[in-house]
C-alpha positions in Angstrom: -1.2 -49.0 8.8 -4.9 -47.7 9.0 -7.7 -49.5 8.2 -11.0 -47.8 7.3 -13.7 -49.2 9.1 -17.4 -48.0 8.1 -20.0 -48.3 10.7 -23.6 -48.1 9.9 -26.3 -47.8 12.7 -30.0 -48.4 12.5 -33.1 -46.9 13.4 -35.1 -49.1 15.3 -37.9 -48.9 12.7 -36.1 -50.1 10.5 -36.1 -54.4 9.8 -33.3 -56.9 10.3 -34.7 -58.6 6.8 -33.9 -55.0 5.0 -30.7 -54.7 6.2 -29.4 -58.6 5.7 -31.1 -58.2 2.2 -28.8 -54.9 0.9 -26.3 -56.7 2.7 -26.8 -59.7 0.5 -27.2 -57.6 -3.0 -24.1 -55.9 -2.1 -21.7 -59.0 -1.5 -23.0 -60.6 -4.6 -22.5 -57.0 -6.5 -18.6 -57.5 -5.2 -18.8 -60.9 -6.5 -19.8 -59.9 -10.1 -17.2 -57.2 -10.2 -13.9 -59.5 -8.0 -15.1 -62.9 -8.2 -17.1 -65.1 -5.4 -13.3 -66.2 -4.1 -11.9 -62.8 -4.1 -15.2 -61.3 -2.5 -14.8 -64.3 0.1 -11.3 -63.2 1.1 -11.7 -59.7 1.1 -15.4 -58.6 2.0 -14.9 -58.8 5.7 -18.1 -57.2 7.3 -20.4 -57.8 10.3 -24.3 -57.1 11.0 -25.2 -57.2 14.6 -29.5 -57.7 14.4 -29.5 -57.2 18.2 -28.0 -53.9 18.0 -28.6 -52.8 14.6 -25.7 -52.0 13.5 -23.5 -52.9 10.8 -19.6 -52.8 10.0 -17.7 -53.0 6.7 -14.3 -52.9 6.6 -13.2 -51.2 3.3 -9.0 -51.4 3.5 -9.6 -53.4 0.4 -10.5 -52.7 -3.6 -13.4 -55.5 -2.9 -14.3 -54.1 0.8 -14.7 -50.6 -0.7 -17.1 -51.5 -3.6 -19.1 -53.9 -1.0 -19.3 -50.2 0.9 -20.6 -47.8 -2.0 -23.0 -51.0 -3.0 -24.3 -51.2 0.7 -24.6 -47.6 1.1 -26.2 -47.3 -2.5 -29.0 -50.1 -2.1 -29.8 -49.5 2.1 -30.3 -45.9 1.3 -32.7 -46.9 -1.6 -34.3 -49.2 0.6 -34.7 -47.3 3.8 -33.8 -43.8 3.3 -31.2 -42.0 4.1 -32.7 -40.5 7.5 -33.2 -44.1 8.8 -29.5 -44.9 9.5 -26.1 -43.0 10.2 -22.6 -43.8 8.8 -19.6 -43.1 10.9 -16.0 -43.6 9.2 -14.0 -45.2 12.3 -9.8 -45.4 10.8 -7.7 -47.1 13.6 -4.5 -47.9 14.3 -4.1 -52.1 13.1 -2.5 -54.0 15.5 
């Protein structure tokens, strides 16, 4: 099975506050459209503030929308030359 893993790196310019904040819109985004328990079970992602990076695993309906709402309101917040996106499939265990 593969599982689609999204990972976002920052530019150091850019704050921790920005990033936690899309972050935050988008999960409550997923919770409007799945449900909060849904969202819970199925939004897995991770944001590293040391590193500035970011990782959203969309094998899911709910972990896919939380990655087109990320992507959508970072880019808006940031632009779109202040971070990459690398789409990382692996082998699941």
């Amino acid at each position: 099975m593969t599982v689609d893993l999204y990972r976002y790196q920052f530019d150091e310019t850019v704050s921790t506050e920005d990033v936690e904040s899309a972050l935050l819109l988008a999960v409550w985004g997923c919770e409007a459209l799945h449900g909060e328990t849904q969202t819970r079970l199925d939004a897995a992602h991770y944001f590293d503030p040391a590193t500035l990076a970011c990782v959203v695993d969309a094998r899911t309906p709910v972990g896919r929308d939380l990655n087109r709402l990320f992507v959508g309101f970072i880019s808006r917040e940031i632009g779109m030359d202040a971070f990459t996106i690398e789409r990382v499939p692996q082998e699941a265990a």
